[in-house]
C-alpha positions as CSV (number, residue, x, y, z in Angstrom):
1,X,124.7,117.3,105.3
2,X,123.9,115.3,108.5
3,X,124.8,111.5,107.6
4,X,123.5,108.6,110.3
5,X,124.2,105.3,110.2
6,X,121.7,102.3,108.8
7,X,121.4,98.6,110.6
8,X,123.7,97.6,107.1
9,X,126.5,100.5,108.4
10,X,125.5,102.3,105.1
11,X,125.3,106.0,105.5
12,X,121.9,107.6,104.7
13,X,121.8,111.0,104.0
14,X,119.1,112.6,106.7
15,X,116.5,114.7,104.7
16,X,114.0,117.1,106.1
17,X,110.2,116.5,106.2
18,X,107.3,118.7,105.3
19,X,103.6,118.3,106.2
20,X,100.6,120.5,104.7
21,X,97.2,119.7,107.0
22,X,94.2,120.9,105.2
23,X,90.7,121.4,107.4
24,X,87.9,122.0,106.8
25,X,85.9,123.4,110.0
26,X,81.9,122.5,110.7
27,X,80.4,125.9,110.2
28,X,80.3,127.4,114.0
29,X,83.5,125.9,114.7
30,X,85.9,128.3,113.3
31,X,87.0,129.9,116.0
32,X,87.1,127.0,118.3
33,X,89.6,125.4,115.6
34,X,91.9,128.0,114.9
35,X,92.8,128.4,118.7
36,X,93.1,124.6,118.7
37,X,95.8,124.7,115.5
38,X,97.3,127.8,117.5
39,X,97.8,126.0,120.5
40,X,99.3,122.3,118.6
41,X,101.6,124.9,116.9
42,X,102.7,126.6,119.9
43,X,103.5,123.1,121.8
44,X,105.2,122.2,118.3
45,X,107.6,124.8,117.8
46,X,108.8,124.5,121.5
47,X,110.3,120.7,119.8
48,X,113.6,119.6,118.9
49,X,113.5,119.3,115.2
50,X,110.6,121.9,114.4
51,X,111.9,124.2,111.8
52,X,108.8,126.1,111.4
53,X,104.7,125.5,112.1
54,X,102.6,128.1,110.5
55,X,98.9,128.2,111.0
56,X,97.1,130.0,107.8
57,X,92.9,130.6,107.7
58,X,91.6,131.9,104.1
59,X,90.2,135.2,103.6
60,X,87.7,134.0,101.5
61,X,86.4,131.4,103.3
62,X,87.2,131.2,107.1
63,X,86.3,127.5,107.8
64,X,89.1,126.5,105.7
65,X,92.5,126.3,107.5
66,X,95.9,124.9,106.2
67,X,98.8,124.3,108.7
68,X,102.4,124.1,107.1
69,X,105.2,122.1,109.1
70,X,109.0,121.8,108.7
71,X,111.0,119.1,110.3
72,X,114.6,118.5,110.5
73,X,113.9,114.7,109.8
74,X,111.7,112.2,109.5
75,X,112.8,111.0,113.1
76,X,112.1,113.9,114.7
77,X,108.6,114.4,113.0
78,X,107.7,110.7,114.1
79,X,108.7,112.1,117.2
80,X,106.3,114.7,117.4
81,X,103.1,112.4,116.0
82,X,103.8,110.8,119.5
83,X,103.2,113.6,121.7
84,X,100.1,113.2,123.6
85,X,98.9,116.8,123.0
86,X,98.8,115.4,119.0
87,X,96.4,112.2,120.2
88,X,94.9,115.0,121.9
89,X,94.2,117.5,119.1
90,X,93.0,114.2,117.0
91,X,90.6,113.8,119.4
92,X,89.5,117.0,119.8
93,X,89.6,118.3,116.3
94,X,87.0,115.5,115.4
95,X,84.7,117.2,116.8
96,X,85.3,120.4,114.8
97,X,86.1,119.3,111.2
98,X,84.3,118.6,108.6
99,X,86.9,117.2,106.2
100,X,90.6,117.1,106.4
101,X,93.9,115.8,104.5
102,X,97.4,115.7,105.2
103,X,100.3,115.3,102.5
104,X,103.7,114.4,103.4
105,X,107.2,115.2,101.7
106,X,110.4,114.5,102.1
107,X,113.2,117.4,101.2
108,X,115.9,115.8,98.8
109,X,119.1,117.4,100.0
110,X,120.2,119.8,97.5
111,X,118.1,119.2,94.9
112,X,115.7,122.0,95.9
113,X,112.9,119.5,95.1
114,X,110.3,117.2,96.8
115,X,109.3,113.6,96.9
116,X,105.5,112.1,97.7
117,X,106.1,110.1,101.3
118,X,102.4,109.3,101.6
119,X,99.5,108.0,98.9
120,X,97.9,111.7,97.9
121,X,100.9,114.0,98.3
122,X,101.4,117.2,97.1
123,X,105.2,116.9,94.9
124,X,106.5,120.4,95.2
125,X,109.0,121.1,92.4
């Protein structure tokens, strides 16, 4: 397991980090949303740390889109929330969504389990 140093000189153990984005798109704007989640995921995978970033629409109702990430750590995912195509797709997506919601975890190394990072997280056991 990848070990880095703290500001104390303790070793933290470096655990991976997993996003689920929810939308929700304005009726009309399906299409226009899905190619923008398409194209964040295509500029996303090409990133050091992206372990995988999966775009999903439902079958039974198209306007609702969730998008699963996979980082390597929590470094490299506050990495990628810097990336001006991200401000960008903020921006953009505005204009497209009706609701949205993202939950943050953090993989425990070699427990197989989850832990919430941010207030209304999904614990995956």
């Amino acid at each position: 397991m990848p070990e880095e140093s703290a500001a104390d000189g303790a070793k933290s153990v470096q655990v991976e980090v997993v996003v689920m984005f929810r939308a929700q798109a304005i009726e009309g704007m399906e299409s226009e949303l899905n190619d923008l989640l398409l194209w964040v995921a295509y500029q996303s995978r090409l990133e050091e740390g992206c372990v995988t970033y999966k775009v999903h629409q439902e079958d039974s109702d198209p306007r609702q889109f969730i998008v699963l990430e996979r980082w390597a750590t929590k470094a490299e995912h506050d990495i990628h929330m810097l990336k001006p195509y991200v401000a960008n797709f903020n921006e953009d997506a505005s204009e497209m969504v009706e609701t949205s919601r993202s939950d943050i975890t953090s993989i425990l190394p070699g427990s197989g389990k989850a832990v919430a990072r941010a207030p209304g997280t999904l614990t995956m056991l």
